[in-house]
C-alpha positions as CSV (number, residue, x, y, z in Angstrom):
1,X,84.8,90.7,170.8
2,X,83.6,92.1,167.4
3,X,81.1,94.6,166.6
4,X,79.3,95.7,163.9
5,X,76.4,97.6,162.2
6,X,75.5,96.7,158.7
7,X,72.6,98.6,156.7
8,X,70.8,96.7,153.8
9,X,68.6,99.8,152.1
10,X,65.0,98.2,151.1
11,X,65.4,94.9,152.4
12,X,61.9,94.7,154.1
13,X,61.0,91.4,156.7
14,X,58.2,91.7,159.0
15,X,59.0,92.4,163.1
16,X,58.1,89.1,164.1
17,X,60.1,87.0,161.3
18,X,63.1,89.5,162.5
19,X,62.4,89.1,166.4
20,X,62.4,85.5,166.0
21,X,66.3,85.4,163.6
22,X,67.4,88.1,166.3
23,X,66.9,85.3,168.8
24,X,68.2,82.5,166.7
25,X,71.3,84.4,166.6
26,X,71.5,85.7,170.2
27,X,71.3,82.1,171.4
28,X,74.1,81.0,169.5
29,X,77.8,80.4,171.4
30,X,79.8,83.4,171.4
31,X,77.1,86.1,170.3
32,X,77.0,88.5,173.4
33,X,74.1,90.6,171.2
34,X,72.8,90.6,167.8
35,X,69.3,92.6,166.6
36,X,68.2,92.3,163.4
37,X,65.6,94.8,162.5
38,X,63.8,97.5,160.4
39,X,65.6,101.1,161.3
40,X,62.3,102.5,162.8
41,X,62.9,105.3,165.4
42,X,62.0,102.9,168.0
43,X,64.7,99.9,166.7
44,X,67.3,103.0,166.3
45,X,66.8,103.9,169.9
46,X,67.2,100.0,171.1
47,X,70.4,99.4,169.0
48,X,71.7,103.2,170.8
49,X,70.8,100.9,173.8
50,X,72.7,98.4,173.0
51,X,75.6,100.4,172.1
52,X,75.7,100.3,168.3
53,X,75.8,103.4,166.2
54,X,73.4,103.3,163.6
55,X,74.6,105.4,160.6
56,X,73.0,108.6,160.0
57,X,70.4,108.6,157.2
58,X,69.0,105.0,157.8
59,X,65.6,105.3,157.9
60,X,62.7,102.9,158.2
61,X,62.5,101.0,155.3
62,X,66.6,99.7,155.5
63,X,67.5,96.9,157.3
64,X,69.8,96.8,159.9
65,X,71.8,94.0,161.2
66,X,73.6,94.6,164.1
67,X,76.1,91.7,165.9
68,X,78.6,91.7,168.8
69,X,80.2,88.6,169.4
70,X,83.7,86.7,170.0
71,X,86.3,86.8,167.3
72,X,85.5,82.8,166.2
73,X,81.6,83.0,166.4
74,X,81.3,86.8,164.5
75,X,81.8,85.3,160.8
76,X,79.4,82.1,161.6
77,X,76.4,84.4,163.4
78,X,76.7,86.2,160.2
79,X,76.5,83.4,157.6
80,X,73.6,82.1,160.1
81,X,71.8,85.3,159.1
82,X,72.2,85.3,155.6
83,X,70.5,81.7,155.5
84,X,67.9,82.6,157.9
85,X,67.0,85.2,155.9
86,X,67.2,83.7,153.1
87,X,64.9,81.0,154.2
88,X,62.4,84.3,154.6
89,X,62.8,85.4,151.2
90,X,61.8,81.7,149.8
91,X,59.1,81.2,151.8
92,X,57.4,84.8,150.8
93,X,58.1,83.6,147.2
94,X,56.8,80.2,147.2
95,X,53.4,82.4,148.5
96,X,53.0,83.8,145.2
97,X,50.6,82.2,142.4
98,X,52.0,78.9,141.0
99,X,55.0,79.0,142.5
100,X,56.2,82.4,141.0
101,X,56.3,85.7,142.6
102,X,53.7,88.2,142.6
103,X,54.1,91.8,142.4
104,X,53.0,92.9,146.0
105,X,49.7,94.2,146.7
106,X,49.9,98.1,147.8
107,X,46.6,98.5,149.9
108,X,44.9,96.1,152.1
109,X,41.8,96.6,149.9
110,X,44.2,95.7,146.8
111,X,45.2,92.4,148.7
112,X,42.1,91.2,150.0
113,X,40.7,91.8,146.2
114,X,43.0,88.5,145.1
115,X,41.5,86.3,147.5
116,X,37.6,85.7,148.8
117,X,38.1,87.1,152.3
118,X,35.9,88.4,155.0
119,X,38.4,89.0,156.9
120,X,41.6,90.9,157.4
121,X,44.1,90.4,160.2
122,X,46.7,93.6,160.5
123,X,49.8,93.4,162.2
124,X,51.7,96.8,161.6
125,X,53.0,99.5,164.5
126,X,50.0,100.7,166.2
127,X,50.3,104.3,165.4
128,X,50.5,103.5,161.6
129,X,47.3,101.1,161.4
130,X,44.6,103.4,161.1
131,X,44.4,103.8,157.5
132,X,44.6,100.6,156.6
133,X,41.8,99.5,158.3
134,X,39.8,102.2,157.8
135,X,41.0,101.0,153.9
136,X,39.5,97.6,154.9
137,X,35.8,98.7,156.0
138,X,36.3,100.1,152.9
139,X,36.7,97.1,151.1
140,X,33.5,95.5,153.5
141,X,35.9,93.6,155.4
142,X,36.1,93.0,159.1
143,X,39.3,93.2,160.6
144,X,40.7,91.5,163.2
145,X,43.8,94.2,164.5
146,X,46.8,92.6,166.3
147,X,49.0,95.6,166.4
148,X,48.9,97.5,170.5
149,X,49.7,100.9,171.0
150,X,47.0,102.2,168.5
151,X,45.6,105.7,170.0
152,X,41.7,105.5,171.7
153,X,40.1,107.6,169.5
154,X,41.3,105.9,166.3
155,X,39.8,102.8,168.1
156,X,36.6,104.2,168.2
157,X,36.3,105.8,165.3
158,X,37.1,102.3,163.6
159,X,34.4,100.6,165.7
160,X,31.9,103.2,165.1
161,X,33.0,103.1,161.3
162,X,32.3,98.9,161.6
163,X,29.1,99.5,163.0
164,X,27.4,101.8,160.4
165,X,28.6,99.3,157.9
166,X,27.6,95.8,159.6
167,X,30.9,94.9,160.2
168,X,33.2,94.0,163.0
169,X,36.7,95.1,164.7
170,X,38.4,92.9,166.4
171,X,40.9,94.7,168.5
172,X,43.1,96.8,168.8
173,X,45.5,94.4,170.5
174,X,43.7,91.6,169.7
175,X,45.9,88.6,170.4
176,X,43.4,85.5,169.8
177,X,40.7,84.5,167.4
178,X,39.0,81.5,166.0
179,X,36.7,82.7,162.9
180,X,35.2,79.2,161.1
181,X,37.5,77.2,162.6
182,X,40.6,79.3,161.1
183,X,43.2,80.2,164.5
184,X,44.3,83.6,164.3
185,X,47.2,85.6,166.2
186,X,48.1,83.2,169.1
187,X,44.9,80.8,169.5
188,X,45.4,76.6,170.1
189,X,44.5,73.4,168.4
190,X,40.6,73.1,169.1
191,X,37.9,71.3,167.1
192,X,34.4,72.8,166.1
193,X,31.8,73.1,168.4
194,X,28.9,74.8,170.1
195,X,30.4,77.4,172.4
196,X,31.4,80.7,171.3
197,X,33.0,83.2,173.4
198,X,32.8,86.8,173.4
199,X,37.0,88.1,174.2
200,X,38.4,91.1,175.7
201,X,41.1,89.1,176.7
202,X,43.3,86.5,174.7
203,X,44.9,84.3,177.4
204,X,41.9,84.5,179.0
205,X,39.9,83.2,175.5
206,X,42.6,80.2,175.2
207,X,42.7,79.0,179.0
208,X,38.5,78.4,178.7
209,X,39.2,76.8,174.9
210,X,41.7,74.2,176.5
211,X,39.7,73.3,179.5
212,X,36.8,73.1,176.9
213,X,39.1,70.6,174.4
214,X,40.0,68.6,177.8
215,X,36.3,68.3,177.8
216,X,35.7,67.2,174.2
217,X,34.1,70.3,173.5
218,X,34.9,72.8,170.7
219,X,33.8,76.0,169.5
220,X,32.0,77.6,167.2
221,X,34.0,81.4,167.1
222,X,36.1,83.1,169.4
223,X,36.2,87.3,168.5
224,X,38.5,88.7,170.2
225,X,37.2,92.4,170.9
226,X,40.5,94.2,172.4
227,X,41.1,94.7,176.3
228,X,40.0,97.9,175.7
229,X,36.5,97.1,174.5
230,X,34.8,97.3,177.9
231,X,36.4,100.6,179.0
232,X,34.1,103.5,179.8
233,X,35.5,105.2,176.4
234,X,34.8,102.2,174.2
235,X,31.9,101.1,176.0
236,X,31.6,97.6,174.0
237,X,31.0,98.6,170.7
238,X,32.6,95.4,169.8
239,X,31.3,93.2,172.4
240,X,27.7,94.2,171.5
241,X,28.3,93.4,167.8
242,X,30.0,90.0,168.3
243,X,27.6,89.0,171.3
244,X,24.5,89.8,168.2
245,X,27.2,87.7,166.0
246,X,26.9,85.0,168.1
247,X,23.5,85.0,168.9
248,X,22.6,84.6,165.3
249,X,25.3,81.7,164.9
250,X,23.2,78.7,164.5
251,X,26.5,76.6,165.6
252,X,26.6,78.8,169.2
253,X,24.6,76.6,171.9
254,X,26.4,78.8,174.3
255,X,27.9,82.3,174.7
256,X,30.8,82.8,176.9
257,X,31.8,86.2,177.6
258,X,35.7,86.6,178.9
259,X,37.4,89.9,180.1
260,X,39.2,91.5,182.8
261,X,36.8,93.7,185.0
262,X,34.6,95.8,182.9
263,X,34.2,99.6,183.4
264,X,30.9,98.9,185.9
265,X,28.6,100.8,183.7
266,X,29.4,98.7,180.5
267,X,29.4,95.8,182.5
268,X,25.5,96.4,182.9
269,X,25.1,97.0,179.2
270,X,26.9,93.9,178.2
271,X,24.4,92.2,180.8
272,X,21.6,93.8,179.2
273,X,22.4,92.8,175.9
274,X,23.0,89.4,177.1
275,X,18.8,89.2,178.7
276,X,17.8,90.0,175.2
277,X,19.4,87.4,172.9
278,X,18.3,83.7,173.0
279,X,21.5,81.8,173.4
280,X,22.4,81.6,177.5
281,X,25.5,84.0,178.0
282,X,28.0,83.4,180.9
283,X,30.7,85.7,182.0
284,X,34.0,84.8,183.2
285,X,35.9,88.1,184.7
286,X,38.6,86.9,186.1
287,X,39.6,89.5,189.1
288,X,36.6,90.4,189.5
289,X,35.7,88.0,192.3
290,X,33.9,84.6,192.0
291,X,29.6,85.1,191.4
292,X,30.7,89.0,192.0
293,X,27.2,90.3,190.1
294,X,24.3,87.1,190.6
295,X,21.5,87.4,188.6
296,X,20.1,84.6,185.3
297,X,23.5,84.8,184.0
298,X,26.5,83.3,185.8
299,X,29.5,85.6,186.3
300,X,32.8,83.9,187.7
301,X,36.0,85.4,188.3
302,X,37.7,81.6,188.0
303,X,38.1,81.3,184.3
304,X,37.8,76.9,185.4
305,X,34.4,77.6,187.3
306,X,33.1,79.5,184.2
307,X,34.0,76.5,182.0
308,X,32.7,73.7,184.1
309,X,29.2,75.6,184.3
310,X,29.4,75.8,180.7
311,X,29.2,72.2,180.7
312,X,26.8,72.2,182.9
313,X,24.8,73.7,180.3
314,X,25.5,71.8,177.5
315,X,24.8,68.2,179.6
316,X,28.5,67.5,179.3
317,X,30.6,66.0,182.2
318,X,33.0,68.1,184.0
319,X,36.4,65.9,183.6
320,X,38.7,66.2,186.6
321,X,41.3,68.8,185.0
322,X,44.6,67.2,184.0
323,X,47.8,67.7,186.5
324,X,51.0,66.5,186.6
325,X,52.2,66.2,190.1
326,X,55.6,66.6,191.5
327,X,57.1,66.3,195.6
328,X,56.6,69.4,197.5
329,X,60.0,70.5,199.5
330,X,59.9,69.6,202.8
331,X,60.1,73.1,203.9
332,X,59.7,76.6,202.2
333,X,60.8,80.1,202.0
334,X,58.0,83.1,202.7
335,X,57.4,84.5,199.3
336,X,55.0,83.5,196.5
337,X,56.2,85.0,193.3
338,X,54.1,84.6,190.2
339,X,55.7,85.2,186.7
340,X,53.3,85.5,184.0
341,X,53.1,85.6,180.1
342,X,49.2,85.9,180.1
343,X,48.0,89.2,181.8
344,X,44.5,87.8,182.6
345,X,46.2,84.8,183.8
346,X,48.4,86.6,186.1
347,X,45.2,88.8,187.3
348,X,43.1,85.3,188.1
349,X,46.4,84.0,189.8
350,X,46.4,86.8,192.1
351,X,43.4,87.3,193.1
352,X,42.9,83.5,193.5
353,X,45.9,84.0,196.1
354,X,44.5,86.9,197.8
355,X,41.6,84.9,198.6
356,X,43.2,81.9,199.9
357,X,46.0,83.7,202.0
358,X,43.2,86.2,202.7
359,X,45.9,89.2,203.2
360,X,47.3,91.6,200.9
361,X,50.0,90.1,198.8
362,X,52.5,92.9,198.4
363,X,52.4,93.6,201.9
364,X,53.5,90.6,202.7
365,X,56.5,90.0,199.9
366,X,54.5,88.4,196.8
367,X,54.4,89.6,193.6
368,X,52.8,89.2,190.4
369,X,54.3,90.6,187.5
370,X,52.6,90.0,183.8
371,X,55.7,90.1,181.0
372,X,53.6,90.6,178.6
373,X,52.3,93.7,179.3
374,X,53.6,96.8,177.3
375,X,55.9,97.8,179.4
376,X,57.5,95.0,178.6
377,X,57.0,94.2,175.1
378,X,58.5,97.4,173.8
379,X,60.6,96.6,170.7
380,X,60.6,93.3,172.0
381,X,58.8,89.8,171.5
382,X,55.9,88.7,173.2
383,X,56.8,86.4,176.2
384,X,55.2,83.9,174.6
385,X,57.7,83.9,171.4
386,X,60.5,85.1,173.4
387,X,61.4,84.0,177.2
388,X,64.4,85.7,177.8
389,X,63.0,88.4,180.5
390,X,61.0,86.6,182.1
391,X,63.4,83.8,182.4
392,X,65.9,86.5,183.6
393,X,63.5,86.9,186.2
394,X,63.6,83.6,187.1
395,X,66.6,83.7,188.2
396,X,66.4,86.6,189.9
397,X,63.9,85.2,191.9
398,X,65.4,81.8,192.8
399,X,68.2,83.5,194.0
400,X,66.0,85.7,196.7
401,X,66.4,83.5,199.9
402,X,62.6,85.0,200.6
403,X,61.2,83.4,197.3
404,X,59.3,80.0,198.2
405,X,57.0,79.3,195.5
406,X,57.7,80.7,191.8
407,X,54.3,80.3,190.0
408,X,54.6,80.4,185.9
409,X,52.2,80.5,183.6
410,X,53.4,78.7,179.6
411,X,51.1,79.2,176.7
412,X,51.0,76.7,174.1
413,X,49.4,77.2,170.3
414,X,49.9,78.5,166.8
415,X,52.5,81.2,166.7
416,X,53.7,80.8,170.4
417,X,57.4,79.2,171.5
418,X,57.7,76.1,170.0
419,X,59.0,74.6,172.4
420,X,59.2,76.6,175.5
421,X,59.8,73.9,177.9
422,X,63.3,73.4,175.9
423,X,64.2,76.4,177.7
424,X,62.0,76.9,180.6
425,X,62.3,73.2,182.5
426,X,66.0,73.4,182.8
427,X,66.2,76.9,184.4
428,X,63.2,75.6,186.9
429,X,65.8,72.5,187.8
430,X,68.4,75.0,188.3
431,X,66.6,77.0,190.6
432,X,65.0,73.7,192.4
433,X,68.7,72.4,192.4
434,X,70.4,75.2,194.2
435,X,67.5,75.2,197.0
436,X,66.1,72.7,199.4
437,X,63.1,75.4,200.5
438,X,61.8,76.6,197.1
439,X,58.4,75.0,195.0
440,X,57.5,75.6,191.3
441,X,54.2,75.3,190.4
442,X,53.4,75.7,186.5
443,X,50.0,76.9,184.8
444,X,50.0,74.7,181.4
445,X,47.5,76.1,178.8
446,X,47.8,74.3,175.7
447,X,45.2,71.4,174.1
448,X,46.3,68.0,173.1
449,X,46.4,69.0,169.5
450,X,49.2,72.2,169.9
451,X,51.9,71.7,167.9
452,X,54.1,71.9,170.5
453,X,52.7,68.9,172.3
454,X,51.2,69.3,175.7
455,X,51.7,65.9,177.3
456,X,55.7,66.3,176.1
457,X,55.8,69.7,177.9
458,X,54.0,69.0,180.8
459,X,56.2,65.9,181.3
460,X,59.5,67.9,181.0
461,X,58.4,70.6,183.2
462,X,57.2,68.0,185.7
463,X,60.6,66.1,185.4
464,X,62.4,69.5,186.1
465,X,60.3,69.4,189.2
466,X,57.3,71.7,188.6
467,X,53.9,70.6,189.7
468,X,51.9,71.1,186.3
469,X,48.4,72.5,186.6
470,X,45.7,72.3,182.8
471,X,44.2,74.9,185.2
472,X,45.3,77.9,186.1
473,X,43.1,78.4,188.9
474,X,44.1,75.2,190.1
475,X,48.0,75.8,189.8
476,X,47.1,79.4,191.8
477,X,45.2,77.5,194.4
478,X,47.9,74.9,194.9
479,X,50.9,77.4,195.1
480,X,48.8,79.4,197.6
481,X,48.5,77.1,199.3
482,X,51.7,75.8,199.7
483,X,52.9,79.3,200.9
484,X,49.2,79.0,203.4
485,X,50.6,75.4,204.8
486,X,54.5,76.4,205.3
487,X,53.9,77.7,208.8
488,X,50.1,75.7,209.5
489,X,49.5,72.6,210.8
490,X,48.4,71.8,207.6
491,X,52.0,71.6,206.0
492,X,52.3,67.8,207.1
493,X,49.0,67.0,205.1
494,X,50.1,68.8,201.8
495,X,53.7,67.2,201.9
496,X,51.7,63.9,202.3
497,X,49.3,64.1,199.5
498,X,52.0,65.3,197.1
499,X,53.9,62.0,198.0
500,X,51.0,59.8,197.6
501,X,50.4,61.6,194.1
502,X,53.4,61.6,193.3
């Protein structure tokens, strides 16, 4: 094996271009590890992780490539780089006006002044984004904030900054938008059309637009608020302004508000807000238990339930969901193990099971982990660009002889994998292979216009031998009760209808 640390002073890429070549280069044959990264304390400490030594005085703006990897595959991973990189550089300068390159713009203010914008979408390291977009309210911009990590109070102060000037924050951590029919951060393929949703939670936001698209329905706006909008601190400073946003949207037939259980007391405001406007409001809360608050707004903690009543309201036809069946085992381990890319999907998923097994999970050996949470996404990709943990865990899991039922979630759309079946439906036929007594059961979000093509994906996962739910709830209900049947009379009845659907 060969090792080595190179340093390129000023050669600037953004995270995700470099998260996505670091990949490109780890998959290749021979590479044991490669990172290819700005030297930010954070990267610095990964690479010490790693085990390369990263040369005193490299600071932040150098670049550093780092690659270990067999002596026939070291000089090609590096040749790979260069082009890849390379390939970065042209696109940026094919961005510039006419073809030629423009000197970069120094402020965000500076850079939406060249374009007519309304909005700006910022995607630095959370600690750093504070001035610039305090810089665009400035400018009388709303911004729509990516970046995690960014501290509370900033967050408010930006919100309450927005508010005085009749503007909007999406975020922090604001993973999905739709704004006029533009997708931003990780949103799907949908067409225009009379629901708009109110979103404190991204996965949660693209699950209710693909059963929506499954229905022929579109949307008018999704604003994504942040998961931390409905916390006691925030208090829905942006929920209230996009909920008014909304309201006034002569598009919006119908409001549908989506987060993970609100702090109780913003919960009521958000209801009270919801009485006063004219367009009917329905919250989906996934978690929070299905119809947990009745009242003249629906509340559902099934993200599917809270998109078949918004048909309801439009005088659309609830479609039966799309699923892609494959044969149930004819006899399965304990354990239901749920592997998620999509927090909210992984908290509807749970509960959903809790419900049908009617017992605490964890006490009886399930688990639900969400690889997307911070903890996980530390100087690393999304689970949604990047697979590799969770697919680690996979594998870890197929290998328990208590595992019975893994349970997946795979998010389809601009800016996720593209094409994460290519990875994900042969390690599910691996781990079906190797046992007689285990199920996979696969949560599909995606539309029929994703780039990565949902009927292809569904097919290939189904083919590995995954049952392939549109629906999450659906896919948490099925694997549930698989893991409810294995010991019940019922297990005949569920091995029967597979085969027939089969």
């Amino acid at each position: 094996m060969r090792s080595r640390v190179e340093v390129r002073p000023g050669a600037y890429h953004d995270s995700v271009t470099l998260m996505r070549v670091s990949r490109r280069l780890a998959d290749r044959p021979g590479v044991a590890d490669a990172m290819v990264a700005m030297a930010t304390e954070l990267n610095r400490d990964l690479l010490g992780q790693l085990g390369f030594e990263v040369p005193d005085g490299t600071g932040p703006g150098d670049l550093v490539v780092a690659i270990r990897a067999a002596d026939g595959a070291f000089d090609e991973a590096r040749q790979a780089l260069d082009g890849l990189l390379s390939e970065t550089a042209r696109s940026a300068s094919a961005s510039g006006e006419n073809g030629r390159d423009a000197a970069p713009a120094r402020t965000t203010a500076a850079a939406a002044a060249r374009a007519e914008a309304s909005v700006v979408l910022l995607s630095v390291p959370g600690p750093h984004v504070f001035p610039e977009a305090m810089d665009a309210l400035d400018a009388g911009l709303n911004v729509m904030i990516f970046s995690d990590n960014v501290p509370l109070d900033q967050e408010i102060e930006l919100k309450e900054t927005a508010a005085r000037r009749g503007l909007i924050v999406l975020g922090p951590d604001c993973g999905t938008a739709v704004v006029g029919g533009a997708g931003l951060g990780f949103a799907n393929a949908v067409e225009p059309g009379p629901v708009g949703m109110v979103a404190a939670s991204g996965t949660g936001a693209q699950q209710l637009m693909c059963l929506l698209d499954a229905a022929d329905v579109g949307v008018s706006h999704v604003l994504g608020v942040g998961g931390r909008d409905l916390s006691r601190r925030v208090s829905g400073r942006s929920a209230l302004a996009a909920l008014a946003a909304l309201d006034a949207d002569p598009a919006t037939e119908v409001i549908l508000v989506v987060s993970k259980p609100p702090a109780p007391r913003v919960a009521d405001l958000i209801r009270e807000a919801a009485r006063r406007v004219d367009t009917p409001v329905i919250f989906a809360l996934p978690g929070a238990g299905d119809g947990a608050h009745p009242g003249e707004h629906g509340e559902h903690g099934d993200l599917t339930r809270a998109a078949e009543e918004t048909l309801e309201r439009l005088g659309r036809p609830v479609p039966q969901w799309p699923s892609w069946l494959a044969p149930a085992p004819e006899r399965l381990a304990p354990g239901l193990r749920g592997l998620f890319a999509g927090g909210t999907l992984r908290d509807e998923a749970a509960a959903i099971a809790g419900d049908v097994l009617g017992w605490d999970l964890a006490a009886h050996g399930h688990a639900f982990v969400d690889f997307g949470d911070d903890a996980y996404t530390r100087g690393r990709p999304h689970p949604m660009i990047d697979p590799t943990l969770r697919l680690a865990a996979l594998a870890d899991q197929a290998a328990d002889p208590a595992c019975g039922v893994l349970l997946l979630d795979v998010v389809l759309g601009y800016g996720a994998d593209p094409d994460p079946a290519a990875a994900l439906a042969p390690a599910v036929e691996r781990a079906l292979r190797d046992r007689d007594d285990l199920a996979a059961v696969v949560s599909l979000c995606g539309t029929r216009a994703d780039p990565q093509g949902r009927e292809q994906q569904a097919n290939a996962l189904c083919r590995a031998g995954a049952t392939v739910f549109l629906s999450n709830a659906a896919a948490a209900r099925h694997a549930a009760g698989l893991v409810r049947a294995r010991d019940g009379a019922d297990a005949q009845a569920v091995r029967d209808a597979s085969r027939r659907a089969t």
